[in-house]
VOGU-3710 file (C-alpha; in Angstrom, 3 decimals, decimal comma):
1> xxxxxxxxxx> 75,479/78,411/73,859  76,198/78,371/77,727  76,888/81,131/80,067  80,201/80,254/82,065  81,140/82,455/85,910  83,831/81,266/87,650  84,325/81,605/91,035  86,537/80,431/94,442  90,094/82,760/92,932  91,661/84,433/96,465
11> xxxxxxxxxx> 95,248/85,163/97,444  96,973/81,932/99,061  100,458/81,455/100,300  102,741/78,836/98,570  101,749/75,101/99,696  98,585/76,548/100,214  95,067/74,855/98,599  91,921/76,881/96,611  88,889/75,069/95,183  87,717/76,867/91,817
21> xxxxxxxxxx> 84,164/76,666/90,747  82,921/77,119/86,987  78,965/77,190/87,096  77,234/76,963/83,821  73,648/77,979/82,960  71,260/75,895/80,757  70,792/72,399/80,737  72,698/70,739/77,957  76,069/71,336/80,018  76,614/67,799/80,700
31> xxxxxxxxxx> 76,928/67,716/76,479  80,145/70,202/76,454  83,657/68,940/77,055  84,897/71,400/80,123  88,186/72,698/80,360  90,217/74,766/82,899  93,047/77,246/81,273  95,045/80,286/82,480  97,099/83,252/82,044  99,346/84,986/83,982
41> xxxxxxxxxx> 100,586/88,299/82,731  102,579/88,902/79,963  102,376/85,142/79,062  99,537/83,625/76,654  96,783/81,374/78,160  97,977/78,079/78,480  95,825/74,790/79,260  95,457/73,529/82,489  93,272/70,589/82,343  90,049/68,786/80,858
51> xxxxxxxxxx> 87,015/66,596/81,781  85,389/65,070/79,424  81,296/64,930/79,232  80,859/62,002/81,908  83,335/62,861/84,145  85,514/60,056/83,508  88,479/60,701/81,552  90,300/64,017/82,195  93,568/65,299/81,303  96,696/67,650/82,876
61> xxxxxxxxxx> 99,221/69,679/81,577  102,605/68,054/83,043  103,378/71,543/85,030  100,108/70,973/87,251  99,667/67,115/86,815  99,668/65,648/90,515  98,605/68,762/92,255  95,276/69,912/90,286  92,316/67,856/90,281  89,224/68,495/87,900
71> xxxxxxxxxx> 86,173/66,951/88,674  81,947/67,810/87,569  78,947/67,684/88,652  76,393/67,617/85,493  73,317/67,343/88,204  74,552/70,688/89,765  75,723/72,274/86,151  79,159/72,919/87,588  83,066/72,029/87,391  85,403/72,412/90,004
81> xxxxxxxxxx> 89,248/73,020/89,978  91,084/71,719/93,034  94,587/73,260/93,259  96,645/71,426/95,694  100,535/72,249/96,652  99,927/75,735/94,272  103,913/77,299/93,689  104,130/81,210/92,633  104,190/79,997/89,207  100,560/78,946/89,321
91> xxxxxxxxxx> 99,727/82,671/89,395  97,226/83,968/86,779  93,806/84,128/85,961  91,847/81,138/85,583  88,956/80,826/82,867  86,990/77,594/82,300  85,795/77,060/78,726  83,020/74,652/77,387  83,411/72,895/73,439  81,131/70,710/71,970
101> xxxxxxxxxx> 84,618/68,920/70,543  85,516/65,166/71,965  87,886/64,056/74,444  89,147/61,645/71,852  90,156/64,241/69,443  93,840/63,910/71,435  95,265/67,148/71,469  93,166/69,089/69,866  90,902/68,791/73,722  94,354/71,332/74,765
111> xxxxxxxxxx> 93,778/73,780/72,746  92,146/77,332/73,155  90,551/77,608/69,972  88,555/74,197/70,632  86,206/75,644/73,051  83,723/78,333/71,966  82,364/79,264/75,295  84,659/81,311/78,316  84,102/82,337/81,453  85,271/85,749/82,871
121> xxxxxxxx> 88,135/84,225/84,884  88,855/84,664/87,964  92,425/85,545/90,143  94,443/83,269/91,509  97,491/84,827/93,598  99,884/82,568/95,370  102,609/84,425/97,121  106,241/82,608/98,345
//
């Protein structure tokens, strides 16, 4: 089990940059694959993006690929979320979630019911 908080949500105007953080407690987090998803209201959660254990291989969902960045630290226990060029439509909250799945299962690394572990979320607002 790990204990997800994510932090670093805010308000931010269209074109506008936020850096999420997703700090994780124990020490076996460098074991989980780490993903980012969201949801914005009335919609279901949808993934964002994934890191696999190292660090090295990662993933995007087409709507953020180019703009998002996800990156960890296993030394510091936390993953960040860099949100670049964020449109309205990137409005919802933001949970990261930890599974002890593989990167190379393909798509099963997208889906919600992979990871066992979430975070409380946290707010992201972008207004046009």
């Amino acid at each position: 089990q790990v204990h997800l908080v994510e932090s670093g949500g805010g308000l931010v105007q269209a074109g506008g940059s936020l850096r999420l953080s997703c700090a994780a407690s124990g020490r076996t987090f460098s074991t989980y694959l780490m993903g980012w998803f969201r949801q914005a209201p009335g919609k279901e959660r949808e993934f964002v993006t994934v890191i696999s254990r190292s660090g090295m291989n990662t993933d995007y969902a087409d709507s953020v690929k180019g703009r998002f960045t996800i990156s960890r630290d296993n030394a510091k226990n936390t993953m960040y979320l860099q949100m670049n060029s964020l449109k309205p439509e990137d409005t919802a909250v933001y949970y990261c979630a930890a599974s002890t799945g593989s990167f190379w299962s393909g798509y099963d690394r997208r889906l919600s019911g992979q990871y066992a572990n979430w975070g409380q979320g946290t707010q992201v607002t972008v207004s046009s």
